[in-house]
DRENGU-110455 format. One record per atom (N, C-alpha, C, O): residue in three letters; x, y, z. Coordinates in steps of 0.001 Angstrom, whole numbers, padded with zeros to 6 digits, always signed. Each point is the difference from the previous one (the first is absolute). Example, Ala and Ser with C-alpha at 12.3 -4.5 7.8 and 13.67 -1.06 7.14 Angstrom:
2
ala+013190-005690+007800ala-000890+001190+000000ala+000900+001200+000000ala+001036-000019+000665ser-001386+001069-001385ser+000820+001190+000060ser-000770+001090+000730ser+000509+001108+000169
This chain:
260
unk-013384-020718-009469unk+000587+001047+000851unk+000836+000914-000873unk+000736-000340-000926unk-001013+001743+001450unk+000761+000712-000949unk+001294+000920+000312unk-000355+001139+000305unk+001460-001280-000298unk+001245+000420+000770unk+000399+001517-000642unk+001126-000241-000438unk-001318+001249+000218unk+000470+001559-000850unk+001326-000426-000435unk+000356+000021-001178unk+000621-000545+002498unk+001242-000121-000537unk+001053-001041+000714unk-000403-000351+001109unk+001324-000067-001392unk+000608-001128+000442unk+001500+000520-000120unk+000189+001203-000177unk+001121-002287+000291unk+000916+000360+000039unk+000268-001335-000519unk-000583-001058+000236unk+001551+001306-000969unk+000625-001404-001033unk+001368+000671-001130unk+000234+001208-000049unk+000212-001803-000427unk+000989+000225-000965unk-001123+000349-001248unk-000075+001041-000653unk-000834-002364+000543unk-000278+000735-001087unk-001906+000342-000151unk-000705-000090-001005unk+000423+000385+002058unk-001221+000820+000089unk+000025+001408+000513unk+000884+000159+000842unk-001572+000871-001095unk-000194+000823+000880unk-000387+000520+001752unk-000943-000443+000655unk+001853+001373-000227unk+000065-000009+001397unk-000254+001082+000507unk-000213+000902-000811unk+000129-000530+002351unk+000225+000641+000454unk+001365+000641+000921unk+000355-001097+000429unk+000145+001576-000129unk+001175-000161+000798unk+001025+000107-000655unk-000110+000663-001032unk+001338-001195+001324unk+001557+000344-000800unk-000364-000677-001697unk-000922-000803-000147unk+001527+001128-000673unk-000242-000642-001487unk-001480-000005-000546unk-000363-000526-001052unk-000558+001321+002108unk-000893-000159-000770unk-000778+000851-000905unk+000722+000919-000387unk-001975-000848-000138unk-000620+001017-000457unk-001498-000192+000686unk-000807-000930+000003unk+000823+002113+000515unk-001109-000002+001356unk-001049+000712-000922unk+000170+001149-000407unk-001356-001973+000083unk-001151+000920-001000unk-000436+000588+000528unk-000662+000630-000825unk+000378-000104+002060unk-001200+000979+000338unk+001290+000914+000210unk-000453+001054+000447unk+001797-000945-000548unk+000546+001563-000185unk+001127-000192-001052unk+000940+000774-000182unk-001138-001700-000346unk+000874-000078-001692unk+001721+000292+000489unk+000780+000750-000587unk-000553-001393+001547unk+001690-000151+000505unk+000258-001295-000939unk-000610-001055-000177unk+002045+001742-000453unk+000950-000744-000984unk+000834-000831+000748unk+000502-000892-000684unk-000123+000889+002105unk+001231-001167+000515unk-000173-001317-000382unk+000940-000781+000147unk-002030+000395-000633unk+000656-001350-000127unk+000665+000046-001640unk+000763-000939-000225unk-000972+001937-000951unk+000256+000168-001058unk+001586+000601+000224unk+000973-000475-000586unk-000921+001344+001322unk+001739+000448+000363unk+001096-001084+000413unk+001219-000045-000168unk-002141-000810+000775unk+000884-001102+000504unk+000347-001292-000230unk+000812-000733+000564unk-001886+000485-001896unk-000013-001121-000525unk+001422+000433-001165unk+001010-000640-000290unk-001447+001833-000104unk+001200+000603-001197unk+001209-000638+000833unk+000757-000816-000526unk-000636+001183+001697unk+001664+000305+000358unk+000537-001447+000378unk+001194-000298-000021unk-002224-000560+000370unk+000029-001576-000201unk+000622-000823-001599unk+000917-000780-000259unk-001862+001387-000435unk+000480-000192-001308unk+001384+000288-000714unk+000564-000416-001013unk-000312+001232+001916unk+001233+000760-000706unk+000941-000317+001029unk+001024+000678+000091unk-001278-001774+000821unk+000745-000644+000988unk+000787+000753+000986unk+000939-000401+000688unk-001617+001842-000751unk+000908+000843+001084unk-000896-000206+001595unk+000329+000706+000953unk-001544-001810-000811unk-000029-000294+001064unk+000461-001139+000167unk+000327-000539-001057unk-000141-000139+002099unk+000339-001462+000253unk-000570-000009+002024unk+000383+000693+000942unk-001138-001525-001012unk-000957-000700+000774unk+001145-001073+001244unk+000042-001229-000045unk+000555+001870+000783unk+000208-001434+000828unk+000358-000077+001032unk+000809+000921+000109unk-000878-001537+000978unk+000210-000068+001268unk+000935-000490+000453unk+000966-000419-000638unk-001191+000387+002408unk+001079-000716+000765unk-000541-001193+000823unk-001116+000080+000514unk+002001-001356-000357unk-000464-001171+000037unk+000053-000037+001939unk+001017+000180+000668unk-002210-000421-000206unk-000059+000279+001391unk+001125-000415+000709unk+000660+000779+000689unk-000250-002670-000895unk+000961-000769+000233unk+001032-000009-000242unk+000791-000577+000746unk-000381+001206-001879unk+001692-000127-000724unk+000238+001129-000351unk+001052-000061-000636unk-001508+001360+000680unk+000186+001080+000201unk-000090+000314-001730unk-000064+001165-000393unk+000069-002435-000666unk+000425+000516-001340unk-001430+000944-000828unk-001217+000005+000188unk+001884+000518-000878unk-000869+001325-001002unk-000409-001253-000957unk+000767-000849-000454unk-001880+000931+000305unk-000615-000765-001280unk-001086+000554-000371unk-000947+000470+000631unk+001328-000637-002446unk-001361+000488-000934unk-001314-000505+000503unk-000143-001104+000524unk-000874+002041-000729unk-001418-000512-000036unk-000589-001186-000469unk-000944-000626+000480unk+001871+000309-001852unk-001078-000881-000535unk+000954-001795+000579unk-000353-001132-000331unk+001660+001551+001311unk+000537-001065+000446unk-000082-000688+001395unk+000239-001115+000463unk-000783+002557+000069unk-000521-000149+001554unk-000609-001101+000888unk+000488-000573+000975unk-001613+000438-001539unk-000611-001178+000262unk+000763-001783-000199unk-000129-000850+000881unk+000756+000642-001971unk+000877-001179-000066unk+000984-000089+001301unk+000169-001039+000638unk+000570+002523-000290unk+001036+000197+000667unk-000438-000345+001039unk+000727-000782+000613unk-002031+001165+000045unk-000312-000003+001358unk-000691-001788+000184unk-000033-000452+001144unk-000316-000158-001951unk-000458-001396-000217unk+001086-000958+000876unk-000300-000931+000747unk+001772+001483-001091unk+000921-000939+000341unk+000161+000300+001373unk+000230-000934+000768unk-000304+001933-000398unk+000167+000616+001535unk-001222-000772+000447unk+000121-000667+001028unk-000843+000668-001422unk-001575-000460+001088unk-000094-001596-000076unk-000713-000555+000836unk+001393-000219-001792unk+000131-001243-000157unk+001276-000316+001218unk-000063-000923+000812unk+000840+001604-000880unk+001075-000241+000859unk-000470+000052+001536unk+000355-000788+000877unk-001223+001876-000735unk-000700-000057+001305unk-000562-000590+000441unk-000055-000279+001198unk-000687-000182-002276unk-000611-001363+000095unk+000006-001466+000488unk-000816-000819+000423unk+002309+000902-000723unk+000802-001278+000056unk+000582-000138+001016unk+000085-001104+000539unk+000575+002444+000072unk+000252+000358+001315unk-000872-000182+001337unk+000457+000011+001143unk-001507-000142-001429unk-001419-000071+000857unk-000792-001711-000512unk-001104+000025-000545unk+001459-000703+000673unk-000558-001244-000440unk-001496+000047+000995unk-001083-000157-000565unk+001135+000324+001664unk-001055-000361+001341unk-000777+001495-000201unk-000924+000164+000798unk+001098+000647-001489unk-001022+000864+000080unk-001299-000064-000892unk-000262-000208-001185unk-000490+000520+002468unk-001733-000315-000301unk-000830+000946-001268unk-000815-000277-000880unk+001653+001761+001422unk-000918+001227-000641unk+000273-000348-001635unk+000969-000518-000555unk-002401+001090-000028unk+000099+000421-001417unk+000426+001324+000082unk-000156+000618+001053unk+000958+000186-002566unk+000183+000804-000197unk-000206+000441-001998unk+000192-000702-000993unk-000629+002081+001136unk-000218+000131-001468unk+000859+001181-000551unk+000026+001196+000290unk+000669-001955-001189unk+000931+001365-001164unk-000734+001034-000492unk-000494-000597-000957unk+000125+001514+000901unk-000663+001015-001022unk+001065+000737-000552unk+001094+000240+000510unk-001663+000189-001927unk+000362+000856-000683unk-000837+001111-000524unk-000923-000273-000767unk+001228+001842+001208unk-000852+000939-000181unk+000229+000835-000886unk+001113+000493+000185unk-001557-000135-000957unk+000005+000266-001427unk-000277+001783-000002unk-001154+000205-000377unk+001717+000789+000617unk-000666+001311-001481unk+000729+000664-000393unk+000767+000857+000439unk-001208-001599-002046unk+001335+000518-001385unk+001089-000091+000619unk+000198-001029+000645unk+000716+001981-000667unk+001791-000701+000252unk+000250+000087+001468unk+001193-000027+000300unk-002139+000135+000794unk+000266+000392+001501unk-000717-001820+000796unk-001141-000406-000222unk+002068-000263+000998unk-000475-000759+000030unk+000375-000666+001774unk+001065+000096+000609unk-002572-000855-000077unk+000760-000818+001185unk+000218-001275-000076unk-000735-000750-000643unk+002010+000273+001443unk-000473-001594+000328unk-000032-000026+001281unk+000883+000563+000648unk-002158-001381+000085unk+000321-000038+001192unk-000658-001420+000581unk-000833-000524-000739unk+001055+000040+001655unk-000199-001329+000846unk-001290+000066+000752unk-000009+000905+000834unk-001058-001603-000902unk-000931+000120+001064unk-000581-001315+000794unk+000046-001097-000557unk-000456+001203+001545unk-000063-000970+000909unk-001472-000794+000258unk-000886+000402+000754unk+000865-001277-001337unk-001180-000772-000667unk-001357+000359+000939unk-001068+000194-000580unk+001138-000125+001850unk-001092-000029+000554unk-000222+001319+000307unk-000879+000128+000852unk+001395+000964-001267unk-000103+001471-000168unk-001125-000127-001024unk-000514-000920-000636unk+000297+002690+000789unk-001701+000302-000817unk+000907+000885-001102unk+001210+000214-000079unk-002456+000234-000801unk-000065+000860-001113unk+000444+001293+000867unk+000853+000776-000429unk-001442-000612+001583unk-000095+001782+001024unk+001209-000294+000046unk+000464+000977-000587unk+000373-001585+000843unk+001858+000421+000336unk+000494+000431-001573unk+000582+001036-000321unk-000938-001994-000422unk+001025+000467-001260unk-000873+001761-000378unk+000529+001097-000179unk-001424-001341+000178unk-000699+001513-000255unk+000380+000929+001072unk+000442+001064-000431unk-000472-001130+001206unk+001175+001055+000904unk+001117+000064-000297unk+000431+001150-000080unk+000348-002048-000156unk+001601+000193-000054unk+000001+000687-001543unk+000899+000832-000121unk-001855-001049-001258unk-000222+000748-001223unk+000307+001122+000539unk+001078+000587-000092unk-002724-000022+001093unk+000093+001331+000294unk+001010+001063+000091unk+000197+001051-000610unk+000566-001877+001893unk+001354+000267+000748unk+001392+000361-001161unk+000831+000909-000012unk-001060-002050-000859unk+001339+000312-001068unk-000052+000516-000912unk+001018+000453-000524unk-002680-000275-000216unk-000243+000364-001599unk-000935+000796-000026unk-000266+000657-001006unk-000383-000582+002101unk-002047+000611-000714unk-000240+000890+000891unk-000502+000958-000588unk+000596-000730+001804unk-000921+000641+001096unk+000493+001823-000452unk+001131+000447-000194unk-002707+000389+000136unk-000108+001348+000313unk-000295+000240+000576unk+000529+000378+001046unk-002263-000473-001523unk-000814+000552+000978unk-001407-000903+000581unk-001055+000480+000417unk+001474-002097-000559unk-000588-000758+001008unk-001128-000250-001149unk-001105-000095+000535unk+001059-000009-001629unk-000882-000821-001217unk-000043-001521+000510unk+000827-000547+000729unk-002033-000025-001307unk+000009-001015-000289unk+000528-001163-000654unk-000128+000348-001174unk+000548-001298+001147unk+000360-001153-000687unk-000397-001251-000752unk-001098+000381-000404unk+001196-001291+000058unk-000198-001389-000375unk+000960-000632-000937unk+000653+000459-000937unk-000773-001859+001551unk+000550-001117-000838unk-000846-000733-000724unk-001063-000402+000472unk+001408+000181-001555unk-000683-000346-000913unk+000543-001874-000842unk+001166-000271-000286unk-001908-000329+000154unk+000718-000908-000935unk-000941-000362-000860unk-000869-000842+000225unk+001030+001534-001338unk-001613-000663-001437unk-000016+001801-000036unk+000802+000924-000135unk-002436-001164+000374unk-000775+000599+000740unk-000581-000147+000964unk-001155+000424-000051unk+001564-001015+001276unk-000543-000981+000848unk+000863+000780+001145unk+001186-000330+000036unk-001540+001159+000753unk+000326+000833+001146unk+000249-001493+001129unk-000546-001042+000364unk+001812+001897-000179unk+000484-001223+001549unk+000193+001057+001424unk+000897+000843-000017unk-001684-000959+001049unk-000013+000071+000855unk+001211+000271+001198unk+000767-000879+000396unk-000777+001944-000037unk+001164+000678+000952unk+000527-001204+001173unk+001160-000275+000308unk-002460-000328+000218unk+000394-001383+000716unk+000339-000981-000311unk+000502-000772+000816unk-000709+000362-002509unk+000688-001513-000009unk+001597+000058+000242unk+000784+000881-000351unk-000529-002102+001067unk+001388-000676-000383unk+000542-000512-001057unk-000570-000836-000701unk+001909+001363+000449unk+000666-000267-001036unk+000285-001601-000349unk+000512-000400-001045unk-000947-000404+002127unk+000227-001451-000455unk-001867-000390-000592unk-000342-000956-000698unk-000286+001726+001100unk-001261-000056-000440unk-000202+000266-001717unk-000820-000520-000756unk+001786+001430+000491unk-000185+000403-001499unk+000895-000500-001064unk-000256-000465-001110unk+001765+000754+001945unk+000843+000071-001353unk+000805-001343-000289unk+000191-000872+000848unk+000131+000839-001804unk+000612-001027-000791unk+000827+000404-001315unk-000326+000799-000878unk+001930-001871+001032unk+001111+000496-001180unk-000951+000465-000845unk-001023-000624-000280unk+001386+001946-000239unk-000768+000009-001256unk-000867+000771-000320unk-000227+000405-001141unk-000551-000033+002498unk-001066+000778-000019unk+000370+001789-000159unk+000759+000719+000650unk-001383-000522-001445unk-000187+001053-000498unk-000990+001600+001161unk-000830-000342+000842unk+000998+001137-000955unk-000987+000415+000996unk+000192+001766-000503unk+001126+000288-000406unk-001982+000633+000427unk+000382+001481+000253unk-000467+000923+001490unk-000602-000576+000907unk+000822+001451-000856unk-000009+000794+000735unk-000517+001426-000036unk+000783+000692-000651unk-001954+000094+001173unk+000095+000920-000107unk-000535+001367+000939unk-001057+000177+000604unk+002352+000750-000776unk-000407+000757+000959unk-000848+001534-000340unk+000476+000587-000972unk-001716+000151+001683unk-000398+000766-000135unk-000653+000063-001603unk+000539+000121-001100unk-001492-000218+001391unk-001497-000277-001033unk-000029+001283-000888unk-000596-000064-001076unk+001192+001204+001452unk+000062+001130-001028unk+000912+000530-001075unk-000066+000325-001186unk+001222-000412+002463unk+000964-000081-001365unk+001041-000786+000546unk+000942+000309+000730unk-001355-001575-001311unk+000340-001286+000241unk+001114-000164-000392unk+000412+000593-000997unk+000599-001741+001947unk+001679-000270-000282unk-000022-001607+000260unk+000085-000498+001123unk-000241-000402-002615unk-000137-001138+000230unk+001223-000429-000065unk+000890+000624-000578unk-000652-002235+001430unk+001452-000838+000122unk-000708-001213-000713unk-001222-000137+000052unk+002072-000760-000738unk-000286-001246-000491unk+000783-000796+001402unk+000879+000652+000563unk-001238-002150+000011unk+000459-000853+000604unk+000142-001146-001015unk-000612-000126-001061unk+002000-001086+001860unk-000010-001123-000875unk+000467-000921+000828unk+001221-000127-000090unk-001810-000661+000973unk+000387-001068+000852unk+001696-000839-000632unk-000006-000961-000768unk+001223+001575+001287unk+000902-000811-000794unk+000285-001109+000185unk+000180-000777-000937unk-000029+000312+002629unk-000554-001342-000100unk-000187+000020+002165unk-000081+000951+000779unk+000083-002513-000534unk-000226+000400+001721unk+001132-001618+000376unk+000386-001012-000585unk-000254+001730+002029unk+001131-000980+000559unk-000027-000246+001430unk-000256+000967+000717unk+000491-002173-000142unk-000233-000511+001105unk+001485+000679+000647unk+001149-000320-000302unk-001725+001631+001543unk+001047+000304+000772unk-000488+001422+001293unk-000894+000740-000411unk+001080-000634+000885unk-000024+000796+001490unk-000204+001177-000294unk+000942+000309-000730unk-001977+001035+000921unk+000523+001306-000617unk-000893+000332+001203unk-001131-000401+000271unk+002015+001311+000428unk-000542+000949+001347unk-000809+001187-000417unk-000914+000201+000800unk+000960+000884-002062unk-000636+000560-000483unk-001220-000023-000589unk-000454-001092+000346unk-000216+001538-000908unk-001523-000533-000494unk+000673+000360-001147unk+000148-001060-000609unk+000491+002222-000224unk+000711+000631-001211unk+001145+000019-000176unk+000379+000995+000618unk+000351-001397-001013unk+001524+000421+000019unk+000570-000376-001398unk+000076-000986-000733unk+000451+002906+000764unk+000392+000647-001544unk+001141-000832-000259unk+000637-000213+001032unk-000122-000375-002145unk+000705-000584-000851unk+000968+000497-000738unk+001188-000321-000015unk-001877+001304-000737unk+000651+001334-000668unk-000730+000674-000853unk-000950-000301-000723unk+001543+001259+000921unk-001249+001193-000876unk+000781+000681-001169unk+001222-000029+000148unk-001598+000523-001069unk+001282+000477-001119unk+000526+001279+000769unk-000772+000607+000742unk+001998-000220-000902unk+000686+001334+000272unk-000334+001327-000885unk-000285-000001-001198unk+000368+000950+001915unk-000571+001801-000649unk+000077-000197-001620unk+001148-000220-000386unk-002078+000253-000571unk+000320-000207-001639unk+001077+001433-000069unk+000360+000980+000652unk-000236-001448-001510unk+001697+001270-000859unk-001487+001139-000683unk+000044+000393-001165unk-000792-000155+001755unk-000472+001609-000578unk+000400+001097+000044unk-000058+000661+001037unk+000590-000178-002224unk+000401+001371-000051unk-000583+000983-000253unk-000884-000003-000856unk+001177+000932+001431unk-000778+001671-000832unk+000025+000290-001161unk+001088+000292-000495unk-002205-000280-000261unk-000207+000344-001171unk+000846+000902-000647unk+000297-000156-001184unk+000020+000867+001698unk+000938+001127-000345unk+000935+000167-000682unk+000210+000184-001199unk+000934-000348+003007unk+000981-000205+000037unk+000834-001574-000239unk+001195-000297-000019unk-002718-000670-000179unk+001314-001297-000189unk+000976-000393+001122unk+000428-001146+000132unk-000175+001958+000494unk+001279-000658+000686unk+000044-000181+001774unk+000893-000630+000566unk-002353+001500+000354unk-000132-000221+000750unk-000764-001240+000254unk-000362-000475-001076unk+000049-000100+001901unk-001164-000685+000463unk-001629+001031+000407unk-000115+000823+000909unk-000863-001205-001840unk-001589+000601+000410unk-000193-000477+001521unk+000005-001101+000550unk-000203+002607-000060unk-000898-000456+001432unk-001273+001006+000452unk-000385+000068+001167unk-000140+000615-002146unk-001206+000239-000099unk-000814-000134-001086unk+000803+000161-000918unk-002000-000372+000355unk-000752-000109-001022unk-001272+001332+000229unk-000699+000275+000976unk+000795+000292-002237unk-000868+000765-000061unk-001185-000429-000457unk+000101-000049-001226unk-001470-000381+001660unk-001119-000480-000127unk-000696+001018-001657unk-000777-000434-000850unk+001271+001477+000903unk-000942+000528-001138unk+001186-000152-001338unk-000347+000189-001166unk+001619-000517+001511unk+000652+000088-001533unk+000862-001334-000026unk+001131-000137-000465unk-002240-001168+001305unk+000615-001139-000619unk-000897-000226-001122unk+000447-000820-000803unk-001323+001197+000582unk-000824-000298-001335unk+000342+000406-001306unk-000427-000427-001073unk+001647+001730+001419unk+000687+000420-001459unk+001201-001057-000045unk+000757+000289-000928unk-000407-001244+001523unk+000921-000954+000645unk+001493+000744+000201unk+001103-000332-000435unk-001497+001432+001239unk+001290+000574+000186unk-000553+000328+002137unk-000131+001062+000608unk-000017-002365-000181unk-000117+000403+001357unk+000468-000152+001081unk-000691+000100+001015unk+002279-000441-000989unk+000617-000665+000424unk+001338+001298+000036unk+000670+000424-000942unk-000616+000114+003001unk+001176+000474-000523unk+000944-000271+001637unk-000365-000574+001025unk+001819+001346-001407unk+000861-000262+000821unk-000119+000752+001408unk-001142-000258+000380unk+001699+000977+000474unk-000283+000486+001071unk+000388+001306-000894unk-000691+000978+000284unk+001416-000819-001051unk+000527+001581-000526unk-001075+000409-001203unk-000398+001126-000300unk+000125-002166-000176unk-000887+000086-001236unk-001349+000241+000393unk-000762+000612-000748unk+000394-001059+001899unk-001287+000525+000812unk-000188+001039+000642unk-001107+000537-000049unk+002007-000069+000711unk-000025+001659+000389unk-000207+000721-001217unk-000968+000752+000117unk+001487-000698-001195unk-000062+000894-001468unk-001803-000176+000034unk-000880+000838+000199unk+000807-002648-000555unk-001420+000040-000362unk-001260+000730+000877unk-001166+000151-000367unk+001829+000272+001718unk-001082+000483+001297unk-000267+001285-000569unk-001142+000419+000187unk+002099+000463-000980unk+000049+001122-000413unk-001151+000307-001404unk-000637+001020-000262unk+000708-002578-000583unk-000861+000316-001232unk-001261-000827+000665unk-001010+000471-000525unk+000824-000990+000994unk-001390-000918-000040unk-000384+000431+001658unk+000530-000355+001053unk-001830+001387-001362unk-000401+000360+001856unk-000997-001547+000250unk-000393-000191+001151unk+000077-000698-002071unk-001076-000926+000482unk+001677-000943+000955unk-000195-000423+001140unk+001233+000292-001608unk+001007-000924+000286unk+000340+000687+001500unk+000464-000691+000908unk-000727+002039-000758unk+000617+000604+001437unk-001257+000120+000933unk+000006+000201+001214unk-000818-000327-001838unk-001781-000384+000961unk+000035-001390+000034unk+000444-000220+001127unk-000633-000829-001650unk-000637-000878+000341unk+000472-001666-000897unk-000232-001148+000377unk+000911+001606-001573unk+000336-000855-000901unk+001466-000844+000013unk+000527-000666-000890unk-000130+000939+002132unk+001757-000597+000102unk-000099-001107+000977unk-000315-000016+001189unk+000695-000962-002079unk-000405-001255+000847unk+001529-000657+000217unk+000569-000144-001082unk+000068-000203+002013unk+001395-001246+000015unk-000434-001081-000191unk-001044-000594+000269unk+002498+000254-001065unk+000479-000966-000561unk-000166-000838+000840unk+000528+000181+001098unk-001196-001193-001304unk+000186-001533+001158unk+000035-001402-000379unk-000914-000351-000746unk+001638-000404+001041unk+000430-001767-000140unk-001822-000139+000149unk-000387-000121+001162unk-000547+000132-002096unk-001500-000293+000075unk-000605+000096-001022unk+000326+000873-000805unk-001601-001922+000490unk-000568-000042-001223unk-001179+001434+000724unk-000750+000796-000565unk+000975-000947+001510unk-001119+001367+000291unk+000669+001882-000081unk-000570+000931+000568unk+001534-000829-001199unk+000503+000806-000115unk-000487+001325-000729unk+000360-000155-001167unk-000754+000907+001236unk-000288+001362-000225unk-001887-000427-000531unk-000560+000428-001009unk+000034-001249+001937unk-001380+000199-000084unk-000339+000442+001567unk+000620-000223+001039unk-001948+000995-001310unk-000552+000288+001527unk+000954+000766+000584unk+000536+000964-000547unk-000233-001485+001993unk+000587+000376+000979unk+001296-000617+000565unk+000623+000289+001022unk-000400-001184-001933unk+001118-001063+000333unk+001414+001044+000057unk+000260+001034-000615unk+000467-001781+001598unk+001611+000788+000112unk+000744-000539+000556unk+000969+000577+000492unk-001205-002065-000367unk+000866-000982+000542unk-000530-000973+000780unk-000968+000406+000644unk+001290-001706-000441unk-000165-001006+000971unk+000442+000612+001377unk+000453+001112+000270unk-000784-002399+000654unk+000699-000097+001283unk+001033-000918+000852unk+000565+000080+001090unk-000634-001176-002386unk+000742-001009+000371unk+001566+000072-001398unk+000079+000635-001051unk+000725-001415+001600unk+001004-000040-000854unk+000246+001247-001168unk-000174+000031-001218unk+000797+001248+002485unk+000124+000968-000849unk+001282+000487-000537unk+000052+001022-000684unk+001110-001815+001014unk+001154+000242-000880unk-000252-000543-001210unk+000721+000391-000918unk-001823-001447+000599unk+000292+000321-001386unk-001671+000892-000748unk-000341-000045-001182unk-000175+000546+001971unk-000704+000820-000126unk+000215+001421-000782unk-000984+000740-000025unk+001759-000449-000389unk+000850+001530-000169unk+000019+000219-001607unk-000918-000359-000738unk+001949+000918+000367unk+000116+000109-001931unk+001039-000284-000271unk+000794+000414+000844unk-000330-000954-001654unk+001073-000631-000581unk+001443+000895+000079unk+000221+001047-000608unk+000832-001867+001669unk+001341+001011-000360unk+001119-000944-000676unk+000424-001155-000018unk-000223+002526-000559unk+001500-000163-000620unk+000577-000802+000496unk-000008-000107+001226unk+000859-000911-002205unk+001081-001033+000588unk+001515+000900-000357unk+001091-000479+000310
């Protein structure tokens, strides 16, 4: 099977951080820099304890919460599964409810990360396509590995990673965990605002990223940016591809990064 493009830290993507080959977009090269140079930092808020935690600590943090729930619930029947959703530094954790299908978590994707204009999907684990109807107690296991992908053209892949599963009650079929907060992107520019539009034709000079003041100037030099090329900033690995301009679910932290 042959994928054009994926989303990973360290493969090529489509979507936020990536480099989209069929139109030679630099974001995932702009953003890996600003990673490197540690002026991004990746991290969320903990559903249960309200605390901010790094990306790469998230998952441990939320282990103890779900063990505790655990323990709290001795007589409960239901399985439940941890996921962790992966693209480059934008990330979910969320809870799902064992006898739920693949079609809920792929809707609720839609809803928070992917949906434009009603493309296609699949889950994938190998190369071995998994089915919109199986149940999640049908497939997954600590450990398991899995991707995701949406719209076959210009594709915005997620990595999955079964973190682990726990005997306890969940009324939801999905329920978000935490998602990372708006990254610290700034306008190329000026440095000092927060980016909340991207210009589609001059992220490839990697200068595409600007502020609300720095984008009015740019409406003036670039007529492709005041026709058709000004895309917002969004909490999404699907960000300035296609038609994307935001989720529908969990949209306060949907927005662009403000000032503390």
């Amino acid at each position: 099977m042959n994928k054009t493009v994926q989303v990973s830290i360290l493969r090529p993507a489509s979507g936020l951080g990536a480099v989209v080959k069929y139109r030679n977009y630099s974001l995932r090269t702009k953003l890996e820099e600003e990673v490197m140079a540690d002026k991004l930092i990746s991290e969320g808020k903990c559903l249960y304890c309200g605390s901010i935690v790094t990306q790469r600590s998230m998952g441990t943090h939320l282990k103890k919460h779900l063990l505790q729930l655990e323990n709290e619930n001795p007589t409960a029947e239901g399985t439940v599964f941890h996921l962790y959703i992966r693209a480059a530094e934008m990330f979910l954790h969320v809870l799902v409810k064992g006898e739920a299908s693949f079609k809920h978590l792929d809707a609720f994707l839609r809803k928070i990360w992917m949906e434009c204009c009603g493309h296609l999907s699949q889950f994938y684990q190998g190369d071995s396509k998994i089915g919109l109807i199986r149940k999640f107690d049908q497939v997954l296991v600590p450990g398991l590995k899995l991707e995701y992908d949406y719209d076959f053209g210009s594709t915005t892949s997620v990595s999955l990673q079964v973190v682990g599963s726990y005997k306890t009650n969940l009324k939801e079929n999905v329920l978000l965990l935490s998602r990372n907060e708006p990254l610290q992107i700034m306008g190329y520019k000026c440095e000092k605002k927060p980016a909340t539009a991207i210009c589609t034709i001059h992220i490839e000079e990697d200068e595409g990223f600007y502020c609300d003041t720095c984008a009015a100037k740019h409406e003036e030099e670039c007529e492709d940016f005041a026709d058709y090329a000004n895309m917002p900033v969004v909490n999404s690995p699907r960000m300035g591809v296609c038609g994307y301009t935001g989720g529908a679910i969990d949209i306060e932290r949907d927005g662009v990064y403000q000032t503390r």
